[in-house]
MDAnalysis code that builds the backbone (N, CA, C; Angstrom):
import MDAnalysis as mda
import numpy as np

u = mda.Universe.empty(174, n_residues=58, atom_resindex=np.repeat(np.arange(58), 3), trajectory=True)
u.add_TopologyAttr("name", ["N", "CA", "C"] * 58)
u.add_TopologyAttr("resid", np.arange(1, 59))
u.add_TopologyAttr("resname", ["UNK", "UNK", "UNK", "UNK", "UNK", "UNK", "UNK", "UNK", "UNK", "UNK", "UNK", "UNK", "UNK", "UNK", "UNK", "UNK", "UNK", "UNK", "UNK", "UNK", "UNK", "UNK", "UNK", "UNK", "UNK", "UNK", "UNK", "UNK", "UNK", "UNK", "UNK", "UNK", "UNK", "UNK", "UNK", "UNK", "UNK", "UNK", "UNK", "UNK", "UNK", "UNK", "UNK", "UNK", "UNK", "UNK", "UNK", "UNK", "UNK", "UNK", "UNK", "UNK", "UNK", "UNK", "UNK", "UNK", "UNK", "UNK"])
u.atoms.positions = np.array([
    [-7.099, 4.632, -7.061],
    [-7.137, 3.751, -5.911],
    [-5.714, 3.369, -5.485],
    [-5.035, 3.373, -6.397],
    [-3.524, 2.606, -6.392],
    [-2.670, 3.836, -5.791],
    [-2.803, 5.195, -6.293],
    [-2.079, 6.416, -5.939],
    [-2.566, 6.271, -4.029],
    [-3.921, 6.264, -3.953],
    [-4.475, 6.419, -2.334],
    [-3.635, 5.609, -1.452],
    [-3.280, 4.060, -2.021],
    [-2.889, 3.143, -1.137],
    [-1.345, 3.583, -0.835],
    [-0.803, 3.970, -2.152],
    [0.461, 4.182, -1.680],
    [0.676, 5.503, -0.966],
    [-0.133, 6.408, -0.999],
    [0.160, 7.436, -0.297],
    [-0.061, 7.234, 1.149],
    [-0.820, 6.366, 1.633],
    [-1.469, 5.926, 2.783],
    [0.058, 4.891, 3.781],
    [0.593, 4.467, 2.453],
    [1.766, 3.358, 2.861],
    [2.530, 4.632, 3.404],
    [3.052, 5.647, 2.529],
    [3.960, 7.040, 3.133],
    [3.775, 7.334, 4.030],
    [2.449, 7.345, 4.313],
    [2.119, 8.241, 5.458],
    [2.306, 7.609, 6.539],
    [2.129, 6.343, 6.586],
    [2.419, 5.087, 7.625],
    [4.323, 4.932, 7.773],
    [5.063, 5.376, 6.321],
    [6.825, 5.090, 7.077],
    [7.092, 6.531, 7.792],
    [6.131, 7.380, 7.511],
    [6.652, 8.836, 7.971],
    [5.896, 8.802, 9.372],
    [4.847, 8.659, 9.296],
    [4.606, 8.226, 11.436],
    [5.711, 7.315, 12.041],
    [6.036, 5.852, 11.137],
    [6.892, 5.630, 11.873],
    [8.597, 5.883, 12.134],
    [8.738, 6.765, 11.431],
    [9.792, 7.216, 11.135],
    [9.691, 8.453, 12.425],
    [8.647, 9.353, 12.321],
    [8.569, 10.450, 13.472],
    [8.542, 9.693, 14.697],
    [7.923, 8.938, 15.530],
    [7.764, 8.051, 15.966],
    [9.098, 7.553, 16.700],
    [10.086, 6.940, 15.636],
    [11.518, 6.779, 16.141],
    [12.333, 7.314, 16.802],
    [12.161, 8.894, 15.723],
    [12.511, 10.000, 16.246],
    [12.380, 10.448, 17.562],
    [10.801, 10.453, 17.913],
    [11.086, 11.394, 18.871],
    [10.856, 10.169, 20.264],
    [11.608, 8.736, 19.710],
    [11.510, 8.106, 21.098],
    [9.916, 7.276, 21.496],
    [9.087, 7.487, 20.882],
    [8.221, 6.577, 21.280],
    [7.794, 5.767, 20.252],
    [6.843, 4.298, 20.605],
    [6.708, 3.174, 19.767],
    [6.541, 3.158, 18.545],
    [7.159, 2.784, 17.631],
    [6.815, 2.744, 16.188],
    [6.840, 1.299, 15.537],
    [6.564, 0.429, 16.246],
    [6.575, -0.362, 15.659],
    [4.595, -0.970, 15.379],
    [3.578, 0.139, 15.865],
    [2.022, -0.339, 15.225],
    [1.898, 0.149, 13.335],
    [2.686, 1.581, 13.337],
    [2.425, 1.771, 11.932],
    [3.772, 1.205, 10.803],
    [4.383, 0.636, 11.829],
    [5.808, 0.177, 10.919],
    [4.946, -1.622, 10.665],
    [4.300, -2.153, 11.779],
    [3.697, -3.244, 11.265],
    [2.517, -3.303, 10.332],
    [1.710, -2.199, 9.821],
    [0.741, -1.951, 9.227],
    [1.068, -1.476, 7.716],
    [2.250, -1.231, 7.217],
    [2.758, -0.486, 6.308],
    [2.953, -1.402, 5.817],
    [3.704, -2.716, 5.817],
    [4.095, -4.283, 4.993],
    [2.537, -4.519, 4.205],
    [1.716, -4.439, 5.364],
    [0.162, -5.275, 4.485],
    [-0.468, -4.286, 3.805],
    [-0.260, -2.603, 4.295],
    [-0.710, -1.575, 2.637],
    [-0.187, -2.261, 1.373],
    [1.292, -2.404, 1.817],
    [2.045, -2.767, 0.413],
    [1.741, -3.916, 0.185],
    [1.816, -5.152, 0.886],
    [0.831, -6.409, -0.145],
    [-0.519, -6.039, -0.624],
    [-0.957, -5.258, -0.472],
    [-2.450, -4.640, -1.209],
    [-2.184, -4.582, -2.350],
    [-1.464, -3.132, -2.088],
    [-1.320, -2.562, -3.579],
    [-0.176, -3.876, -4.577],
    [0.782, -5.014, -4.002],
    [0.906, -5.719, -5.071],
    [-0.163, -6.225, -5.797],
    [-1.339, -6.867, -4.551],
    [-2.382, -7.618, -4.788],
    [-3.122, -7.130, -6.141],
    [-3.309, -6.021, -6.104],
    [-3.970, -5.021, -6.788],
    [-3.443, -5.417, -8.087],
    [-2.227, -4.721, -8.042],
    [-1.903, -4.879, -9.343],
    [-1.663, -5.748, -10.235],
    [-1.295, -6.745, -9.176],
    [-1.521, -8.074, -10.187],
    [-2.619, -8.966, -10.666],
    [-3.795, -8.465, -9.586],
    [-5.491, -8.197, -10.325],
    [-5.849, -7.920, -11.476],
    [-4.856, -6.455, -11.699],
    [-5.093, -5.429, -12.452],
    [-4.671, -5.756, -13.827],
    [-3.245, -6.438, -13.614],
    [-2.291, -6.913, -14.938],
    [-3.021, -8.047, -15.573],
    [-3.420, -8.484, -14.805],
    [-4.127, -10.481, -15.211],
    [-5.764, -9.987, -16.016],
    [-6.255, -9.143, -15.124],
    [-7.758, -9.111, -15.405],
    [-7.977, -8.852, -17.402],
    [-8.768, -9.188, -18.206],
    [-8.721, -8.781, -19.723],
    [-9.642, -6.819, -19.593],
    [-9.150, -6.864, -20.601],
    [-10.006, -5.300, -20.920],
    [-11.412, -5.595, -20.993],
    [-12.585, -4.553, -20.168],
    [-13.635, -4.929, -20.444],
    [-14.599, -3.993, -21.607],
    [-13.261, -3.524, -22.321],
    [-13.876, -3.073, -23.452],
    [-13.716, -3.749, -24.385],
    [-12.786, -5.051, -24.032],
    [-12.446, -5.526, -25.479],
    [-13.164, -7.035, -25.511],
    [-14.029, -7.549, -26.673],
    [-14.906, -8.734, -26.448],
    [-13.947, -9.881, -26.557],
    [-14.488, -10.718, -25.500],
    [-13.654, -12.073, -25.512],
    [-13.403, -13.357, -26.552],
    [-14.893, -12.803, -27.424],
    [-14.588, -14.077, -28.336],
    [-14.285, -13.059, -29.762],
])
């Protein structure tokens, strides 16, 4: 899930990066690329906090 988001973030600086390039607006996927990446922090710090659910709590 974590590999998808960030590849999704790439794919969003490389539109807006082409985008720059060739002169027209880049600033919809350059504003959409900040909140992929608060995801995937979100995520992971879900991920870090949450306990193992293989391992019993008491």
């Amino acid at each position: 899930m974590k590999l998808a988001l960030f590849g999704g973030a790439g794919l969003l600086a490389l539109a807006a990066r082409s985008r720059l390039l060739s002169g027209a607006d880049a600033r919809p996927p350059a504003r959409v690329e900040p909140a992929v990446l608060a995801v995937i922090v979100a995520l992971s710090a879900l991920l870090t906090v949450a306990p193992d659910p293989r391992r019993p709590l008491f």
